[in-house]
N, C-alpha and C positions, 0 to 999 in steps of 0.2 A: 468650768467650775464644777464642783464635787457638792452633793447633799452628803451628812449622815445621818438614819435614823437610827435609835437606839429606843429598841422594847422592853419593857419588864413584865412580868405575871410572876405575881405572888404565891400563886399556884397552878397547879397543872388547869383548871377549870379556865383561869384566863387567858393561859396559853393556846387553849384549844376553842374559847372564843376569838382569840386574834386570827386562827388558823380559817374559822367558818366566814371571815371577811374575806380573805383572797378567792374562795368557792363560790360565793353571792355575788361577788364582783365581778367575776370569769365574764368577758363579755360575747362568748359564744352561748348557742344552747343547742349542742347534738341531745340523740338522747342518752348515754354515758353521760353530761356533764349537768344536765336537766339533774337526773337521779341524784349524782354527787352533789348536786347544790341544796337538795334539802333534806335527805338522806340522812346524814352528819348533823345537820342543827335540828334534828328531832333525835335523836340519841342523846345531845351532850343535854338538850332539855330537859329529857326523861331523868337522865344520870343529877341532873342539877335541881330537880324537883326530888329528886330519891334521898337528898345529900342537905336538902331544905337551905338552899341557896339559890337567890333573885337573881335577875341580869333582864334590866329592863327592856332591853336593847333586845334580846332574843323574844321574850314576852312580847313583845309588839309587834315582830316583826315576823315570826315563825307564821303564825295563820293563813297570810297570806302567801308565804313562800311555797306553804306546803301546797295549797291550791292552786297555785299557779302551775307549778310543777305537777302536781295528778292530773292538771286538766292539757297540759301537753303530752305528758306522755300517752293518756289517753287518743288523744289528737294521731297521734305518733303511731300506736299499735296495728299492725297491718293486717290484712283479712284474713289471713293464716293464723292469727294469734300469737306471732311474735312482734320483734324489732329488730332493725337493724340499727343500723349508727344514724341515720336520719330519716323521715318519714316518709322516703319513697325511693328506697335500697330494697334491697333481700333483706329477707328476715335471717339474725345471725342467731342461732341455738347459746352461745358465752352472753353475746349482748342481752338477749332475750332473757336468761337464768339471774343476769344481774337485774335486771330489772324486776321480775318477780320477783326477788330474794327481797331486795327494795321496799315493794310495795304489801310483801306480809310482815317487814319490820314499822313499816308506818302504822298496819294495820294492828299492829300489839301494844304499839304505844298511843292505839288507842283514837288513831285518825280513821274515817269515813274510808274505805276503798272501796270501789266500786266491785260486789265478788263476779260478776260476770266477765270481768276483765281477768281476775286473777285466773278464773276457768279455761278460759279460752287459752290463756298465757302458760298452765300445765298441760293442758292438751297438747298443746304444738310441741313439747322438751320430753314427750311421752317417748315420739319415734326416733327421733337424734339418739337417744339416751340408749336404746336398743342397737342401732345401727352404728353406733362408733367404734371405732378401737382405738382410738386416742384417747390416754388416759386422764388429761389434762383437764379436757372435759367431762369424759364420763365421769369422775370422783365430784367438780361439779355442778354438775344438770343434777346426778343423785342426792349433793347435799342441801341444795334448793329444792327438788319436791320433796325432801324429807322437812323441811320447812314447812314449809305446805301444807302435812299429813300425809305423807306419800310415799312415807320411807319403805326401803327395801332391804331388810335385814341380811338377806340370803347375800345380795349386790353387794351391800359394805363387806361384807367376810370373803366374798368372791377377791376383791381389788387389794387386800392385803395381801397378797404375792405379786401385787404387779407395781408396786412401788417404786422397784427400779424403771418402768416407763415413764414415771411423773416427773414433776420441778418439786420442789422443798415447800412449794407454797398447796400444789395440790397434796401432798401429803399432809400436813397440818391442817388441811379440811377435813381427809379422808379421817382423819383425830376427831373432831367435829364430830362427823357424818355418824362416826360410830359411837358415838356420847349418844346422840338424838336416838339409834336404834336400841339402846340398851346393852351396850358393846363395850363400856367403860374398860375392861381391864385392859381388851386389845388397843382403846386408844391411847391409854396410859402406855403402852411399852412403845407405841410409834412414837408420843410425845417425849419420851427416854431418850431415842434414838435421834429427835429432831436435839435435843440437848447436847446429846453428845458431837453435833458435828458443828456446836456454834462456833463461831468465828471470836475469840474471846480477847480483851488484855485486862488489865486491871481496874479498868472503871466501863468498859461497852462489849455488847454482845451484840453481834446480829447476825445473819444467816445468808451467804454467798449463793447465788448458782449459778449451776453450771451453765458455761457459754452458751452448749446450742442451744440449752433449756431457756437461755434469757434472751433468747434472738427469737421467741415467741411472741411478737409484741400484738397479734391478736389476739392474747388473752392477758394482754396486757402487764405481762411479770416483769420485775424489776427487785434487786437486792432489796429494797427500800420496802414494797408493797411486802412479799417474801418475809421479812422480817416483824410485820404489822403481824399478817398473819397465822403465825408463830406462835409470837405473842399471845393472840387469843386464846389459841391450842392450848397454850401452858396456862395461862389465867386459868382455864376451866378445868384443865386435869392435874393441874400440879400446881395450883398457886402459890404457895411456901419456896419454889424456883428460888437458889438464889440467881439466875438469869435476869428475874425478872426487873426486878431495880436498874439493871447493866443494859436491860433491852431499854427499855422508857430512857435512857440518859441516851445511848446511841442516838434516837428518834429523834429525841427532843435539839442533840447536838445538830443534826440535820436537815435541818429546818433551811430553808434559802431565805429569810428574813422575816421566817412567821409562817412559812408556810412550807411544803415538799415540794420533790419536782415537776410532777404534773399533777391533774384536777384529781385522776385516779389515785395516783399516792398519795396525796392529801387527804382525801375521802377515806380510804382502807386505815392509815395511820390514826386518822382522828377516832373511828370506828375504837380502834384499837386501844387507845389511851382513853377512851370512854369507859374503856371493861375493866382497867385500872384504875381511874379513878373513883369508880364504883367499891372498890376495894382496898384500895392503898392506905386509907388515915391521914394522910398526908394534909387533911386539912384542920387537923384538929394541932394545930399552931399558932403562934404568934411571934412576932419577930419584925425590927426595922432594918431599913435597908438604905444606901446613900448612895446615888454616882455621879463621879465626877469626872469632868473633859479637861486633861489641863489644869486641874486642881481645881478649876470651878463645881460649884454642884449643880447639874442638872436634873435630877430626877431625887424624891425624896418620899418615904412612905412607911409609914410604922402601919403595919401588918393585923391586924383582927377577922374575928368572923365577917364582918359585917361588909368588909372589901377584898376579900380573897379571889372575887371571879371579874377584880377590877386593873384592867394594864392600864399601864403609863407609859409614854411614849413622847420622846422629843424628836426635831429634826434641827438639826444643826448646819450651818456653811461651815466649810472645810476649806481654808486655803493649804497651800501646796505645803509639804513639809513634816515630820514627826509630831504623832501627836498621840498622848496618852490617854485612854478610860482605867479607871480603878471602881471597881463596884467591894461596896465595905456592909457586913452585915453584920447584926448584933441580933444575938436570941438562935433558940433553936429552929430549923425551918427550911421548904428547899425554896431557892428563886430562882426562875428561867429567864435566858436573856437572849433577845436576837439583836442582828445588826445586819443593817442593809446599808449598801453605799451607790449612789448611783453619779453618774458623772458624763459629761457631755462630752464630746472632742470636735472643735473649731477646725475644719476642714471644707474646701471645695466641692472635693470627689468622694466618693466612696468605690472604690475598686470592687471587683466580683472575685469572687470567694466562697470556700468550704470548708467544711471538717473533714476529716482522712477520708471516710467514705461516705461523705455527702453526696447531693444531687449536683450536676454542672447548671446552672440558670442563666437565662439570657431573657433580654427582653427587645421586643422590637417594634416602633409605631410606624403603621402602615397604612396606605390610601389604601377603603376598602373597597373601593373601584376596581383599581387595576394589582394589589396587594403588594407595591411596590413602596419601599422606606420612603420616608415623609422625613425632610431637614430642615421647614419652614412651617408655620403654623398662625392663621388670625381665626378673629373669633367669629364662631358662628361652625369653624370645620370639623367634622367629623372622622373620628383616627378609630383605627383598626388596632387594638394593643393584642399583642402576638406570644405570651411568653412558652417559652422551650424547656423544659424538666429534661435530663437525660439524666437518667436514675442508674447508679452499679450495682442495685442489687433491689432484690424484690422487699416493698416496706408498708407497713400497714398505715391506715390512718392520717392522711398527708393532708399536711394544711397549707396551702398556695395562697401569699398576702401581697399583692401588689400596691403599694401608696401609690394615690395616684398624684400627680403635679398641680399643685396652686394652679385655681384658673380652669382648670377641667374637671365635668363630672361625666361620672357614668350613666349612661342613657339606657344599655342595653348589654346582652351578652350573641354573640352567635358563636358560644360553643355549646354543640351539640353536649346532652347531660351524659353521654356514654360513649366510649371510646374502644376501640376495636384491635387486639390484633393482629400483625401481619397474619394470614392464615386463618383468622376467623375464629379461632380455636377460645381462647378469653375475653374477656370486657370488665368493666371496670365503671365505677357510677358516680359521677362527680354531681356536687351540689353546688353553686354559684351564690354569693351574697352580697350583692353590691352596696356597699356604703358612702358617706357622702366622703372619706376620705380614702376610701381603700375598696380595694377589689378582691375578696376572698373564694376560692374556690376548694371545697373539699373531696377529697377520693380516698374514700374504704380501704381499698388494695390499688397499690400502683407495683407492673413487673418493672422488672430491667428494662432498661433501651428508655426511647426519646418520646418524649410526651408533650402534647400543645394543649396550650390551653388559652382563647380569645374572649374579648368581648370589645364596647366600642365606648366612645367616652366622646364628650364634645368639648373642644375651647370653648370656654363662657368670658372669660376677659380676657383684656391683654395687660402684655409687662413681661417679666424675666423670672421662672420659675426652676425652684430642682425638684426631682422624682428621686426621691429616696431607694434604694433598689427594692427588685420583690427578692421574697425570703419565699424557702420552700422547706421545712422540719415535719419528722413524723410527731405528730401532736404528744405522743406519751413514751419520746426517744429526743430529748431536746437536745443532747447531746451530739445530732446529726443534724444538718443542716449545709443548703446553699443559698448562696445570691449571686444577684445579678448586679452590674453596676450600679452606678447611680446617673442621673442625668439632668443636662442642663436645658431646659425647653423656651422660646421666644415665642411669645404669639402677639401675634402685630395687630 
């Protein structure tokens, strides 16, 4: 059986309220997704406080989010004064510069941050910033302490020749970077040149890059993000763009059902149509609107100030077969619309599986006695779950989800939190989360070759259970991904 939901927002302000529910909802919290979760709903705040439009739902709910969020990533900041992706990794100089960037926008719009934290957090991005030649980061670390008050004039004018080292996303910083030094004309001709290489047709614009440059997924680029911001680049040095319109319609077309493809691009994107909607007029409208499934009406809403940052949204059953929406509007105005469909499939098994260059996954339950497969199970025994990763190429960020089987919980993990390889030469730092339905383990950097990862689980009842397979994806590359069967388990 098939759902469909179908969204409306009257205006960009509702669309990018529907957008801060999939971030809030996210049910992880590295610290990347801590940041993005309240990062974005203190922007569109500030922008919707600027624009003198209520949204009761964020008024309630924002105070605590923000808090919540300072006081882990606080938790989270390591004795060196950075972060890494979780609270007991290396500290990573990208992760680290996102996080302070973070935390001096909370602090302008006007929330409490602890400055001792900020302190400690420029110190550590002082040395990286000296020692790199990668330019991805140096443009940066520079354009976060120039946040800060830390800018380096001399640095910004230095890296405008070294452009060709960057992606399209650090040079629309390096745009930025040089705004904040007092460097406006030279970012106006970078943001010229970001213009000239858009990706363009008649109603969308956004900004490609280059292959190796997006197989950087430790600094997490992607077209999507790259194109956010861009975006801002031009907001700030060229507003009048006719891009700009072309860019926000791209964005907006892109959405996976309200939202982008990972927590990252969600967070950058929303960022981004913040800085537009601060700017656009787009709400000084009025306008109804009608949609219909099948000729019925489903959604209905004549348009004022007073509900502009108000979506509507149904969810309809979907039997098998053709079926039409018509959205009909009257009056000047723009409306944004998503549509998500989500659908089940009635099967036994699930087979093990990948994308072109996914990971191979396998899973195996094992007496942890003798570490020999287990084909029987009652309740009360304890199973050794074994899965195997064999990775074709080195991938950042990897998130390992094991379901686990009706009937069994997890008790314990015995995998070691760091893994070793052949030769001694690298390691890699895995985090473990046990849930009461699922077994999550995460790793930073995983290279090539074969990777185990165990913990231990107990039958608790009997009866006839499946384990849905485990999945293995780089958390902000979902486009890659393996699994492992599925399976059918008995415990007597």
């Amino acid at each position: 059986f098939a759902t469909l939901k179908i969204s409306t927002s009257p205006s960009l302000a509702a669309g990018l309220i529907d957008s801060l529910e999939y971030l809030t909802g996210y049910p992880y919290g590295c610290v990347e997704q801590t940041m993005s979760r309240f990062l974005p709903t203190v922007l569109v705040k500030q922008a919707l406080d600027k624009l003198q439009i209520k949204n009761d739902k964020i008024e309630k709910e924002l105070p605590k989010q923000v808090e919540d969020g300072l006081t882990r990533l606080y938790a989270f900041q390591h004795g060196d004064g950075g972060w890494g992706w979780w609270e007991s990794d290396d500290s990573i100089p990208y992760e680290t510069a996102y996080v302070l960037d973070g935390l001096l926008q909370a602090k302008k719009a006007g929330y409490q941050v602890d400055e001792n934290v900020i302190k400690r957090a420029t110190q550590f991005l002082r040395q990286p910033l000296v020692d790199t030649n990668d330019y991805d980061l140096k443009v940066y670390l520079a354009y976060v302490l120039a946040e800060a008050g830390q800018g380096d004039p001399a640095l910004a004018r230095a890296m405008i020749d070294k452009q060709d080292k960057m992606s399209l996303n650090s040079r629309a910083l390096l745009a930025l970077l040089l705004k904040s030094v007092g460097e406006e004309a030279r970012a106006k001709e970078i943001v010229t040149a970001l213009e000239n290489i858009a990706v363009e047709s008649t109603q969308t614009a956004y900004w490609r890059e280059a292959d190796a440059l997006r197989r950087r997924w430790e600094y997490f680029i992607s077209n999507g993000r790259t194109t956010a911001t861009v975006l801002r680049a031009i907001l700030a040095l060229d507003p009048q763009s006719r891009l700009v319109a072309k860019t926000v319609r791209y964005l907006m077309q892109n959405r996976l059902g309200g939202y982008w493809r990972t927590t990252q691009e969600t967070a950058q994107t929303i960022i981004a149509l913040t800085d537009y909607l601060a700017q656009s007029g787009e709400l000084n409208t009025t306008y109804s609107y009608e949609v219909f499934v099948d000729g019925k009406s489903v959604i209905k809403q004549a348009v004022a100030r007073e509900n502009l940052a108000q979506q509507q949204s149904v969810t309809l059953n979907v039997a098998p077969g053709d079926h039409a929406i018509r959205i009909v509007k009257r009056g000047e105005g723009r409306l944004y619309f998503a549509t998500a469909q989500q659908y089940y499939i009635a099967t036994e098994t699930v087979g093990a599986a990948k994308s072109l260059d996914g990971p191979i996954v396998s899973r195996e339950y094992l007496d942890p006695k003798t570490n020999k497969p287990l084909t029987s199970f009652k309740v009360g025994d304890i199973v050794r779950v074994k899965l195997t990763v064999d990775a074709p190429r080195e991938s950042w960020y990897i998130m390992i989800t094991d379901p686990l089987p009706a009937g069994f919980e997890a008790i314990n993990y015995s995998l070691a939190t760091s893994g070793i390889e052949p030769g001694g030469e690298r390691f890699y730092w895995s985090r473990p989360d046990l849930r009461d339905n699922r077994a999550v383990f995460f790793t930073t950097y995983l290279w090539k070759g074969k990777h185990t990862y165990a913990y231990l689980i107990r039958a608790t009842t009997s009866g006839t259970f499946r384990a849905l397979p485990a999945e293995v994806t780089p958390m902000y590359e979902p486009e890659v991904w393996g699994r492992s069967a599925s399976v059918n388990v008995v415990v007597k």
